[in-house]
N, C-alpha and C positions, 0 to 999 in steps of 0.2 A: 504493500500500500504506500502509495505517495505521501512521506510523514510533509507535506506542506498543502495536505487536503484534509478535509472531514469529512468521514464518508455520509455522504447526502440522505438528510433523515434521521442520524443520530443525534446530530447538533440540534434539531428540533427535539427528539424526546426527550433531551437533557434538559431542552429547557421547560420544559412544558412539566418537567417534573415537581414542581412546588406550587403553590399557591402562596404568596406573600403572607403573614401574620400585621395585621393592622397594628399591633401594641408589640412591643421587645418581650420576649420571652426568654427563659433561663435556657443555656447553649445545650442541649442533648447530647449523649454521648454517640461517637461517630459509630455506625451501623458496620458489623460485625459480620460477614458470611462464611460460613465453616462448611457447607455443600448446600446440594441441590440435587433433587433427588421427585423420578428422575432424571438424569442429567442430559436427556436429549431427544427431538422430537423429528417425526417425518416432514417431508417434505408436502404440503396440501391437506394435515392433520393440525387441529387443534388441542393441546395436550394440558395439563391441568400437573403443577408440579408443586411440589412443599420445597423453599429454601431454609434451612435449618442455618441457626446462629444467634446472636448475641445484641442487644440492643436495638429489637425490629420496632419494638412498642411505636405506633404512633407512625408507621410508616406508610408515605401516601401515594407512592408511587413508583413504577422501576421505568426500568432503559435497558437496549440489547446495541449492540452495536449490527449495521450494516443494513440493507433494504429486503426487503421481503417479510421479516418478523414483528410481530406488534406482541408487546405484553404489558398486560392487566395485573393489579392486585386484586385476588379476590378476599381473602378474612388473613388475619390475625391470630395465634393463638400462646398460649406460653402455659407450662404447667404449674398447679397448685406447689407453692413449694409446701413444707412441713410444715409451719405454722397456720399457712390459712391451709391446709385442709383438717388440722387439729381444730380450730376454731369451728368452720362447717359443723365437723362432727360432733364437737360438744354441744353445738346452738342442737343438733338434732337430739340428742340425748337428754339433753336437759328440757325439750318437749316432750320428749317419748313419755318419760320421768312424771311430768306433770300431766300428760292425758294419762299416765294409766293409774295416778294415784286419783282420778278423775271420776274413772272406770270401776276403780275397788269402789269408791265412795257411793257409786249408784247400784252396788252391787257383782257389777262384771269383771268377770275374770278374764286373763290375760295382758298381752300388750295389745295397745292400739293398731291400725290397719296404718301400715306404711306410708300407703297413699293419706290417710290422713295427721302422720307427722309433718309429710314433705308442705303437704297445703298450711296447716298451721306456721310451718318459719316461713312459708312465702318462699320455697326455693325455686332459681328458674329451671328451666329446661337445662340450658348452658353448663350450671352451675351443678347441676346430678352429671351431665356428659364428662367434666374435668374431675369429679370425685371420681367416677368409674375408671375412668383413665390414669386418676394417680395410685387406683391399687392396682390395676394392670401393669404397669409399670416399677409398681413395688415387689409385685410376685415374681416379675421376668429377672429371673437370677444374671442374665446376659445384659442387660440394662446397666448401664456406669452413671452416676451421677456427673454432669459437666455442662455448669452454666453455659458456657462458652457455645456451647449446643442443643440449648433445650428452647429458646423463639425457633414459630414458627412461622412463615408467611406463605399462602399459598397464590401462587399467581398461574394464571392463564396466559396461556404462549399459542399462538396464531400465526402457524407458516403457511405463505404462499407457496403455490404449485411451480415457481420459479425461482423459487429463492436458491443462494448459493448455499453449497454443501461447502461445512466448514464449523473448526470452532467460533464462536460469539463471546464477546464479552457483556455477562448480566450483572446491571448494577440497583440496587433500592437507595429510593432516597425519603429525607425524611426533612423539613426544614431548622437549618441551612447545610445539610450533612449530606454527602453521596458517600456510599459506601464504594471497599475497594471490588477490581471487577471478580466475580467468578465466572470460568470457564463452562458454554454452554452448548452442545454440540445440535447440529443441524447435518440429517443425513437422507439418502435416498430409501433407506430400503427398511422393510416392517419394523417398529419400536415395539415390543413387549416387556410388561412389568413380573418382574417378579412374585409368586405369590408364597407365603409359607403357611405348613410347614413343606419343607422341601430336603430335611435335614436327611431321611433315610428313604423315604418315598420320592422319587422323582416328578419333578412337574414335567408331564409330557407336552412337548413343544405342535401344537397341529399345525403350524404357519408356513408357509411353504420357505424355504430359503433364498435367497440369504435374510438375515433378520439380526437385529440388535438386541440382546439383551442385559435388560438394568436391572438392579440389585444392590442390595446390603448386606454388610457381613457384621454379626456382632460378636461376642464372647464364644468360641469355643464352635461356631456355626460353620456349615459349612452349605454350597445351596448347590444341588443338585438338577440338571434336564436331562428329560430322553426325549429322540427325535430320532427321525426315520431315515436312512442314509442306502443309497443307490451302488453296485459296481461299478467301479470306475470313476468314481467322483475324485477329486481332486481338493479334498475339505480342507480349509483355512479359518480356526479357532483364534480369534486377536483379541487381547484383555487392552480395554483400557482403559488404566487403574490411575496413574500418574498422568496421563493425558486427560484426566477432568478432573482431580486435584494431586497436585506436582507436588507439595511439601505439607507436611502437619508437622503444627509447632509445638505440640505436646507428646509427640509419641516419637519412641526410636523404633527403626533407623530413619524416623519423619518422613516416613508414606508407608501406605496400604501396601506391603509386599504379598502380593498373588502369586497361587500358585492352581496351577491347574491340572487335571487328568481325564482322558478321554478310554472309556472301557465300552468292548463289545456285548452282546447281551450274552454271552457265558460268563462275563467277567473279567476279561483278560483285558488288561492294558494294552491298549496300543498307540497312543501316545499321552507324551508327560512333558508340561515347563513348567519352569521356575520364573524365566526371561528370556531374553531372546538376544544372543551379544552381551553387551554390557546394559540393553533396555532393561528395567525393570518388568516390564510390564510383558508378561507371557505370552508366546507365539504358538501354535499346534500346525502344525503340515502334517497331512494324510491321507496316502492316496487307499480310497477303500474297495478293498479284495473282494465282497460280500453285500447283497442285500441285508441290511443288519437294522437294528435298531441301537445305537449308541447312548451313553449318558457319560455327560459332561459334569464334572466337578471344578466346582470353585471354592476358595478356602483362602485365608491367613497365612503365613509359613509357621509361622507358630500360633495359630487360633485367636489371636488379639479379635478386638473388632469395635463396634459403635457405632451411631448415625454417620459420621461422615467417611467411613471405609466405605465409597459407592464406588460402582464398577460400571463399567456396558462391557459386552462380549459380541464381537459379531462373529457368527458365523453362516460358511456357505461358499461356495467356490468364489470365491472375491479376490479380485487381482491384489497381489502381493507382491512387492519388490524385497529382494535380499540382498541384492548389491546392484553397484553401476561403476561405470567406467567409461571416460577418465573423471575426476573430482573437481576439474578445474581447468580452464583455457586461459588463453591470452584476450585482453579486452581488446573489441573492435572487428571480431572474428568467428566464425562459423564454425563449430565442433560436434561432431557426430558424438553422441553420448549412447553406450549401447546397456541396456537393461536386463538382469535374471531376475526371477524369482515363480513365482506360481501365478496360474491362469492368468498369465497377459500375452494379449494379443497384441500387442504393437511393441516392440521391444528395440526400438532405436530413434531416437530424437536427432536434427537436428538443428543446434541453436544460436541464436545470433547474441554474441556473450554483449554486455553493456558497455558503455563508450568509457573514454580514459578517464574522461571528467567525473563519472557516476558508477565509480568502484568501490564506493563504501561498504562492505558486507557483502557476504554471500547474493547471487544471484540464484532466484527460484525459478525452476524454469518444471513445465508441466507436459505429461504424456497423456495422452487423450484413450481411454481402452475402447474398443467395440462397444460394451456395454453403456458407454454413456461412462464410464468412473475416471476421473482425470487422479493421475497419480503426481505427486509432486515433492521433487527433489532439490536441494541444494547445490549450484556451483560457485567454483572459487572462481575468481575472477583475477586474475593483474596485471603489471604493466607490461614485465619480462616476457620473453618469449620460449613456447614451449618445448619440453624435449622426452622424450619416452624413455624410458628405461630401458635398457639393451640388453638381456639374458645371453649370456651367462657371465653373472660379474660379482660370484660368490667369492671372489679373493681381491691380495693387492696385483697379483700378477693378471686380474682379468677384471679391475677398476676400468670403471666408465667413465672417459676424462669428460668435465665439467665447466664450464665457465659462470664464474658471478654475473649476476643478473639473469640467472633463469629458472625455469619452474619445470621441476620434475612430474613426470606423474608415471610411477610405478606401483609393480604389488610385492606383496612377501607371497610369490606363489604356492611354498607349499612349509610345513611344519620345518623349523629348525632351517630357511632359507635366510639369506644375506646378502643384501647390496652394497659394494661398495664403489665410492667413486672419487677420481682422479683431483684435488683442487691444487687451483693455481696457487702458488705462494706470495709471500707479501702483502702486507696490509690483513685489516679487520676483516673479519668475514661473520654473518650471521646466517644458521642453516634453521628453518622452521621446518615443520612435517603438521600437516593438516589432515586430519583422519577421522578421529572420533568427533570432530564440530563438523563434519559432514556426512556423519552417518558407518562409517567403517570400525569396524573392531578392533584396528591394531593398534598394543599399548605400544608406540614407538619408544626407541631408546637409539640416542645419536651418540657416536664415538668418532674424534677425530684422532689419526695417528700419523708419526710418521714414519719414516721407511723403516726402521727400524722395527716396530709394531709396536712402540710406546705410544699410550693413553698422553693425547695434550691437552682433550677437554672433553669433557661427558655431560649428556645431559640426558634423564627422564622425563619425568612430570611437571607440563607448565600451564601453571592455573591463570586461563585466562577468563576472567572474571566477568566479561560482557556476556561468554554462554551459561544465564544461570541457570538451566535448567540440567545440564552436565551433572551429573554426580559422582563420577572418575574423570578428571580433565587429565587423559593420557598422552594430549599431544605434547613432543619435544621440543623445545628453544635453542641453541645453543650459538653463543658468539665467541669468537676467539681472535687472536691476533696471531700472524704465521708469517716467520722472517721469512725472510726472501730465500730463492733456491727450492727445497723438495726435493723428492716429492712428499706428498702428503695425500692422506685416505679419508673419505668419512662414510662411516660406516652406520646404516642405518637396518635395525630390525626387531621384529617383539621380543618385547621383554619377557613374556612366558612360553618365546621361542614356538609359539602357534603361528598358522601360515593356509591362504589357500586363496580363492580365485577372492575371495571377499573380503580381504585384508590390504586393500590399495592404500594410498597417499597420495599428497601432491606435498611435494616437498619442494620447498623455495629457499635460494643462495642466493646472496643480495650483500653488498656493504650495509652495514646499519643504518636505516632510516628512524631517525627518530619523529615517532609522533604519538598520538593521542586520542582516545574515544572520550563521549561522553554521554552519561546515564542521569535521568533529573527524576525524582519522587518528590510528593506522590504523581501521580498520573493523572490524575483527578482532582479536580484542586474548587471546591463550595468557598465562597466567601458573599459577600454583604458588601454593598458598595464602599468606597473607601478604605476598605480594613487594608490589612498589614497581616501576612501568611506566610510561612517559613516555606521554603522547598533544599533540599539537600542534592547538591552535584556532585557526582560520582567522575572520578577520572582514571582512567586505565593509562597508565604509562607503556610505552614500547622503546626499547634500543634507549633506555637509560636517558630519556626524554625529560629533562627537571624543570625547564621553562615554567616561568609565572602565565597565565593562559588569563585572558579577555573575555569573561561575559557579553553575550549580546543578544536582547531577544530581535526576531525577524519577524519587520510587520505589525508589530504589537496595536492591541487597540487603542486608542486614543487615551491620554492617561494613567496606560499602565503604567508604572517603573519598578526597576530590576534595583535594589541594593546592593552590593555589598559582593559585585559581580566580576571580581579579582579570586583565581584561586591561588595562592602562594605556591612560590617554588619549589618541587617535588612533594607537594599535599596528594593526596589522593580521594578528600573529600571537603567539602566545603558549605556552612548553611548561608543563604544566602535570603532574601524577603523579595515578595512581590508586592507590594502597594496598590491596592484595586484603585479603577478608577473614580470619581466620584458621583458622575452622574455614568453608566456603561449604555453604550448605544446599543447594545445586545446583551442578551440574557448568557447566552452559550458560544463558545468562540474555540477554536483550534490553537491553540499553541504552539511556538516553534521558538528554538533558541541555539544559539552555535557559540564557538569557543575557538579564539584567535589565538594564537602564539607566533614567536620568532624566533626559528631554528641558528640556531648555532651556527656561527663563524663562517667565513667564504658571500656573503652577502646574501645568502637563501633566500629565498620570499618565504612569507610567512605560510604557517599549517592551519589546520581550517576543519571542525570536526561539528558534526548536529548533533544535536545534543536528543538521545532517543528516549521516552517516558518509559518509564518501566513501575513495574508493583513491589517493595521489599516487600519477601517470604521472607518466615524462618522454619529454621528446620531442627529438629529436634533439640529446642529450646536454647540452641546457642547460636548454629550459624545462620547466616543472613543470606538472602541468593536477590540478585535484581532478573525479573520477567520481564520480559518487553511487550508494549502495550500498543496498540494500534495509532495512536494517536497521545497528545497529551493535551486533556481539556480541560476547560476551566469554566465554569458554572457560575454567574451573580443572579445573587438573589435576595428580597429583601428590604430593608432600607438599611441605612449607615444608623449605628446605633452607640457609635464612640467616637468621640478626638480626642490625639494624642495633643496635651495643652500644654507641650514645650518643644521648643526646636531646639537640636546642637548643632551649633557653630562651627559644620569642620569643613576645611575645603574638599571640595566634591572629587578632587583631584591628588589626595593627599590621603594615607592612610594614620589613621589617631596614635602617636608616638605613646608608646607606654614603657612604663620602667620596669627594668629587671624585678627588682625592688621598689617599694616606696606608692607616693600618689601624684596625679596627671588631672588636671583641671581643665577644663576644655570650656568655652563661655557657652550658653544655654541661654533661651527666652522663654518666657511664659507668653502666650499667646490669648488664653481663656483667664477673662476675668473673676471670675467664680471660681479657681480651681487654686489653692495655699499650693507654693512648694515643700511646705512641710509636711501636704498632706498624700506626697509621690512614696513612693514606695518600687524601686526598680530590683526585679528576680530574674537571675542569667536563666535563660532559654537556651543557649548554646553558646559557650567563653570557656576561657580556661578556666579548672578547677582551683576555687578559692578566690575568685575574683568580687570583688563589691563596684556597687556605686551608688552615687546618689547627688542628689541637686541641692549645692551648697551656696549659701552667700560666699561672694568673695571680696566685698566691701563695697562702699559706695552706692549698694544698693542693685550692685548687680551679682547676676544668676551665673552657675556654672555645673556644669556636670563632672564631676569627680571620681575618678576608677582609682581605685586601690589595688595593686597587686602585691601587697604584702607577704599575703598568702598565699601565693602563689608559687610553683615552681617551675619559673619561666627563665629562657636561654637568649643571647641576644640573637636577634634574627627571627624567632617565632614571628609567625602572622598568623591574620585569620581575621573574621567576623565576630563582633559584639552585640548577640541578642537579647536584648534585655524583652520579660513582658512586665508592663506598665499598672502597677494599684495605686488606685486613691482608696485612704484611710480615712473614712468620714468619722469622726464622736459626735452620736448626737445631744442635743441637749438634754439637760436633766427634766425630768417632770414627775408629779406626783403620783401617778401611774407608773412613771418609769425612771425612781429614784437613781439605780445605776447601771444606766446604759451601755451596752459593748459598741467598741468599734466596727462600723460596717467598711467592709471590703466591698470595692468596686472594680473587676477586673477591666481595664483601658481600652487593654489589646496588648499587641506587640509594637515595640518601636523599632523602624525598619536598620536592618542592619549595620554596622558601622565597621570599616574595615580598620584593624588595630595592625601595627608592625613595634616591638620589641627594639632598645634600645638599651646599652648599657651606658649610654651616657647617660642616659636619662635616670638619675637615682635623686633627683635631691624631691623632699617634696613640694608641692601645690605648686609645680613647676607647669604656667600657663601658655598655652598655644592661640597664637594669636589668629585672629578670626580672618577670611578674604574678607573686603566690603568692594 
């Protein structure tokens, strides 16, 4: 997708999502989705799904990304926790208690009739359906308690008979809050729901194939189909467990690891995965001998489970790719890409790779099957020119000479195989090997030697942090510097010395280019006209790239502004603040942002990188992964419901000198006549640990802002942004009703960013920086 469009129709339901609130209301907590379930509907069906998660209450509407799908919220629900359903049931007890001591007094024995307990407390309908529900739920031994997962929302999803097959991004919103997106698949071919129990008894499948099936796995479950299967079929079993949610932040190894079995009706296995390569997410190929009737098992690897372990399963002779070849061409040029795998009919693409100027990322490029199914792949793209691998060049004596600046594209043919090849000497040399970020299974491991067959530089595992959905980043980096003369080897092949026609690479020799990506959260960005809203920049450095890098949004709408839009030399993350505009000519808008630098030495022109929106995951409660997101939008909604009622004085041009040690005084105006500086209150939002400030006289009657980094343990040279969020401390008056009053808190907002840089001169205190005028 074109990140400098919105695809047409989602910028509308974004904005169509709220109704403005006439009076300020207290801020809701941001809207939580932990699945969705289930997770994907046909093509010219209207499907009816529960998204389960955390903070839905009060939620008034959602958004899918892309044209052809419309989705509704239909109800709300959340469970009794233990106190109100204790409550419920004692109000019914202590009725029951008094009709039947009611009962004795007129004579009659027993308890009263049910039905005239529930009349007597006036219970609703509702309110018996969620008591039934919370002991159903108390008896289900498989049932986990976890807030995080017990809102429900049920929404209705409407595809068009033309809509694109593909994942969607579904988001709820709530005012002034979007939630982040969850993954929502749109497909061709029959959706069936799971029904239980399924645990020993098989739900038999009557649907003809192919067909998706969705499902939940809880405690100890496991869910079982049987379905009718032909001679000669060519059946294709694909779980996709991590393809509709990629990370859980409370569970190890932080996803739903599936595991699957397919058995004949004697019983016999006849296939079994775990995964499929390094995929998590299980593959079955099977070509069947027999008119049979099959059952399929799904499971846990170890029986975990809960609402948000959802699956789909397609199965049915559906085209399958296993491998492709080659991984990558030269930009500007036509390369026949030839495809294996199961039931495809069209098994050779060729593609016109992207121009010099628009090589940023993988190029996707798509194979059309007979059937209508468009299978779609990843190619690499670059400037160099390409060169194939030449068998047989398992040694130094049958290296493949080489020249910098080109792009290989070979395989590890077969188990315990090795390529090596010939390089020039002199000067820096950097070798990458692109494999598992385009789909290949080889963990590469690069060796350079030289003639002697000593080791000059190794490299394995290099985690490149833009593919966050990777969960083994096996691709090799390796940079080296090599005197002149030779010769010299480098040797490239798997590290658990596996090998076959599916173990390719495109491996690239190049003198080091140093540059730069960039990743901006959240992806989604609710705000309120004029507010003040954090966003975090991600930067991936390459070839030892430290340049200080230029924020710059592109296009921006009228009024917005960017703070604090400097990322410091070799940072790799940065907070920076968007400032809404004040009056916004649109409710919903597309975002786009890029990031300048200038390369080192020789007069280079500068580097130049878009900055791509992504969602931080985590993953098993510590790591963080960035998803890339189709777009990065931004939502106004509302009216402005704060001013920040002091400006700081710093040039726009200059970042805020701070001491190692000690305090830094920067002048400050109060703007808001109603608003005491004594009554400010500023709490770091993102600054270094230990840091204070605060708005102090500094005589005469004028204002200043004051950062102390006492506490701090800061180095000369640190940089970075200063986020303060902004309270006023109101005491109200005393009164006779309300002898001793507490301070009320007023939260501001945030003040937009302010870029700080570290100075070791700078130690004495209330040492002031004088203002531009």
């Amino acid at each position: 997708m074109n990140l400098y469009s919105i695809p047409r129709g989602f910028g509308l339901a974004l904005a169509a999502l709220w109704m403005p609130s006439a009076t300020a209301q207290p801020v809701p907590k941001k809207p939580h989705l932990a699945y969705v379930f289930p997770a994907g509907c046909q093509q010219g069906q209207t499907c009816e799904v529960v998204v389960g998660g955390q903070y839905l209450k009060s939620i008034e509407s959602a958004a899918i990304t892309g044209e052809g799908v419309t989705v509704e919220v239909v109800s709300y629900y959340q469970p009794l926790t233990d106190g109100q359903f204790n409550s419920l049931r004692r109000t019914l007890d202590t009725i029951r208690d008094r009709l039947t001591k009611q009962r004795e007094a007129k004579g009659l024995n027993g308890k009263p009739p049910e039905e005239e307990v529930i009349k007597e407390a006036g219970f609703t309908d509702e309110q018996l359906e969620q008591m039934e529900l919370y002991r159903q739920r108390r008896r289900d031994p498989r049932r986990q308690p976890n807030e995080q997962l017990d809102e429900q929302i049920r929404v209705k999803v409407t595809v068009a008979d033309n809509a694109d097959v593909g994942k969607r991004q579904l988001r709820l919103a709530k005012d002034p809050l979007v939630s982040d997106p969850i993954w929502f698949h749109i497909d061709r071919y029959t959706e069936v729901v799971e029904h239980e129990p399924n645990d020993d008894d098989p739900e038999y499948l009557s649907r003809s194939m192919p067909l998706n099936i969705n499902g939940q796995i809880f405690p100890g479950d496991r869910d079982r189909f049987s379905f009718d299967v032909r001679r000669g079929q060519n059946l294709v079993i694909k779980a996709s467990v991590r393809d509709v949610i990629p990370y859980l932040a409370d569970a190890v190894p932080g996803w739903f690891q599936a595991v699957m079995d397919l058995r004949d009706s004697d019983g016999n296995e006849v296939a079994y995965s775990d995964s499929f390569f390094f995929h998590q997410d299980p593959v079955m190929m099977h070509r069947v001998s027999r008119d049979d009737t099959y059952t399929l098992t799904i499971r846990d690897s170890v029986y975990r489970g809960r609402e948000d372990f959802v699956y789909r399963v397609t199965v049915g002779e559906i085209p399958f790719v296993t491998d492709y070849f080659p991984l990558g061409a030269t930009a500007d040029s036509d390369v026949t890409v030839r495809l294996r795998g199961w039931n495809l009919t069209n098994t050779t693409a060729t593609i016109k790779t992207k121009s010099r100027r628009n090589i940023d990322g993988p190029q996707v490029f798509t194979v059309r099957q007979n059937d209508g199914t468009k299978v779609s792949l990843p190619l690499r793209v670059d400037l160099w020119p390409d060169v194939d691998e030449a068998e047989s060049n398992d040694s130094p004596d049958e290296a493949q000479p080489i020249k910098l600046r080109t792009a290989i594209n070979g395989r590890i043919d077969r188990p315990g195989d090795v390529d090596m090849y010939r390089l020039p000497g002199g000067g820096r040399i950097t070798a990458e090997v692109y494999a598992r970020r385009l789909g290949s299974p080889l963990d590469s491991v690069l060796s350079v030697l030289d003639a002697e067959g000593n080791v000059l530089a190794f490299a394995d595992d290099f985690e490149d942090r833009s593919h966050g959905l990777l969960t083994h980043q096996a691709d090799s980096h390796l940079e080296v510097s090599l005197p002149a003369g030779g010769p010299y080897y480098l040797r490239l092949m798997d590290t658990q010395r596996n090998g076959g026609p599916e173990y390719a690479y495109r491996l690239c020799l190049r003198a080091p280019e140093s540059s730069f990506q960039l990743r901006v959260t959240p992806g989604t960005i609710a705000a309120r006209p004029g507010q003040v809203v954090p966003i975090d920049v991600h930067v991936m450095r390459t070839d030892g790239f430290d340049q200080p890098i230029q924020l710059q949004l592109v296009d921006p709408p009228e009024g917005l502004v960017l703070n604090g839009g400097i990322i410091p030399p070799g940072s790799d993350r940065v907070t920076a603040t968007l400032t809404m505009p004040a009056k916004p000519d649109a409710k919903s808008v597309s975002l786009h942002m890029k990031g300048i630098a200038a390369r080192r030495g020789r007069g280079r022109t500068n580097v130049e990188s878009v900055a791509v929106a992504c969602e931080d995951r985590m993953q098993a409660f510590i790591w963080h992964h960035l998803i890339p997101l189709d777009q990065w939008s931004l939502v106004m909604t509302g009216k402005r419901t704060g001013w920040i009622p002091f400006r700081v004085q710093v040039p726009p041009d200059q970042p805020l000198p701070l001491a190692v040690k000690g305090k830094v005084t920067v002048p400050a105006v109060m703007h808001q006549k109603n608003v005491q500086p004594s009554q400010i209150t500023l709490e770091p939002v993102d600054a270094p640990e230990g840091i204070a400030a605060s708005l102090v006289d500094t005589g005469r009657g004028q204002l200043g802002l004051e950062v102390d980094t006492t506490a701090c343990d800061l180095t000369d040279g640190d940089a970075g942004n200063l986020v303060f969020r902004v309270i006023r401390e109101i005491m109200p008056p005393k009164t006779e009703a309300n002898p001793n009053p507490k301070i009320r808190r007023q939260d501001i907002g945030l003040y937009p960013a302010v870029p700080f840089e570290v100075s070791k001169s700078r130690t004495r205190p209330q040492r002031r920086v004088a203002s531009r005028n």
